[in-house]
C-alpha positions as CSV (number, residue, x, y, z in Angstrom):
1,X,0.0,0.0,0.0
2,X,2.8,2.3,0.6
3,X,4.4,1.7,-2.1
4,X,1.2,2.3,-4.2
5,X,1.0,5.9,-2.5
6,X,4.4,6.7,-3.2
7,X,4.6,5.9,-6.8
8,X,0.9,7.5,-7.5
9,X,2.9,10.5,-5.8
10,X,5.8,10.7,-7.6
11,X,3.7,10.4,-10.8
12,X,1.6,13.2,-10.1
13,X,5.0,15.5,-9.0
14,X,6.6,14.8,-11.9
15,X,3.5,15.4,-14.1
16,X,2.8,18.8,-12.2
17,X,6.9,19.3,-12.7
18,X,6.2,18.9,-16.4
19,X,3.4,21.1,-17.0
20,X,5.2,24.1,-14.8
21,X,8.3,23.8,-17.5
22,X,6.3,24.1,-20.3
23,X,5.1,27.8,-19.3
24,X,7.4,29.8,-20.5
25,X,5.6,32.6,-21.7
26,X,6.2,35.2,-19.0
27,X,8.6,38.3,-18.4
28,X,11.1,38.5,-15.7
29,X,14.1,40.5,-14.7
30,X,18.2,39.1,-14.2
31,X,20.5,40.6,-12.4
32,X,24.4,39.9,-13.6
33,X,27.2,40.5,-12.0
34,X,31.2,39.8,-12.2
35,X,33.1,38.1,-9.8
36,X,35.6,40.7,-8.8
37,X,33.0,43.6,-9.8
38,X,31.0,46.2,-8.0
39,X,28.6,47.1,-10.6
40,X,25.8,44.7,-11.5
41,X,23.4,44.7,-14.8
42,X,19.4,44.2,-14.0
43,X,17.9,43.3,-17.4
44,X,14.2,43.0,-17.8
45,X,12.4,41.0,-20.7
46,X,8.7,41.1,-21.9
47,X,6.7,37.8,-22.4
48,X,8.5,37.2,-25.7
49,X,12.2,37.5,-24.0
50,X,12.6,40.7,-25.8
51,X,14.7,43.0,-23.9
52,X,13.1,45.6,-22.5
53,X,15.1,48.0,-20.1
54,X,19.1,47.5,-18.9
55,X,20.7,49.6,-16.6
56,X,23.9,49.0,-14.9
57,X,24.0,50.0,-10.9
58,X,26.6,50.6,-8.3
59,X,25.3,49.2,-5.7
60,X,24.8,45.0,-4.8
61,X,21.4,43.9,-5.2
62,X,20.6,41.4,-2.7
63,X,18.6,39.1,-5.0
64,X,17.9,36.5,-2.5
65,X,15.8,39.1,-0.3
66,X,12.0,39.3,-0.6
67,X,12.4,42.8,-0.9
68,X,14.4,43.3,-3.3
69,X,12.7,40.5,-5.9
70,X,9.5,42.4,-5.0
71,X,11.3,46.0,-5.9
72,X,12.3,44.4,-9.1
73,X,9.3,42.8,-9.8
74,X,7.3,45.8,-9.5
75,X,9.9,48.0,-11.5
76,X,9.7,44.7,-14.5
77,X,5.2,45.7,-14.2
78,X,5.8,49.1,-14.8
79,X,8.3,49.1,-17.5
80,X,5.3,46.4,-19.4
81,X,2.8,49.3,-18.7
82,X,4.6,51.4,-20.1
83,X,3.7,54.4,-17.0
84,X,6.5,56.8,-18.1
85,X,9.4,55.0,-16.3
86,X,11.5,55.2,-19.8
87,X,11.7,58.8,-18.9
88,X,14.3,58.0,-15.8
89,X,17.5,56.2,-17.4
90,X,18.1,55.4,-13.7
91,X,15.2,53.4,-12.7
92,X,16.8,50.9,-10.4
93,X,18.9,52.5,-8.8
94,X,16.7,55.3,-8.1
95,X,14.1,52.4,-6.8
96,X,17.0,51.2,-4.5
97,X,18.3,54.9,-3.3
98,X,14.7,55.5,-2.2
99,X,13.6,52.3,-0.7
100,X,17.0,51.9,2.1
């Protein structure tokens, strides 16, 4: 019976697993940075992984903090509506300046 459970579980997982990959369609942000380097890149890309917006920042983006995924996150919505962020060439680091 156990062993029933576990391989009905593992089947659904890795079906569930499966389906996630396939959705690709969506936009996000990356944040690249050199080893030995201060200065990091955020790109953001539309649903078609055009890009959208780069700017390169002095400071280190924590990436692993909530916050900071959120900041981006929101900056990534904004630049998609279009709500005059192109205007400011220093989106990101003017989101950051602000937010500390």
């Amino acid at each position: 019976m156990k062993k029933a459970v576990f391989t009905l579980t593992f089947l659904v997982a890795a079906l569930l697993s499966s389906q996630a990959q396939t959705l690709s369609n969506h936009a996000c942000w990356v944040v690249e940075s050199n080893r030995h380097a201060k200065a990091q890149t955020v790109k953001f890309y539309d649903e078609n992984q055009q890009l959208v917006y780069e700017e390169m920042v002095s400071i280190k983006l924590n990436i692993s903090k909530k916050k900071v995924q959120q900041a981006l996150n929101m900056i990534l919505t904004n630049l998609l509506n279009k709500d005059g962020f192109m205007a400011n060439k220093n989106v990101v680091a003017a989101s950051f300046h602000t937010s500390r």
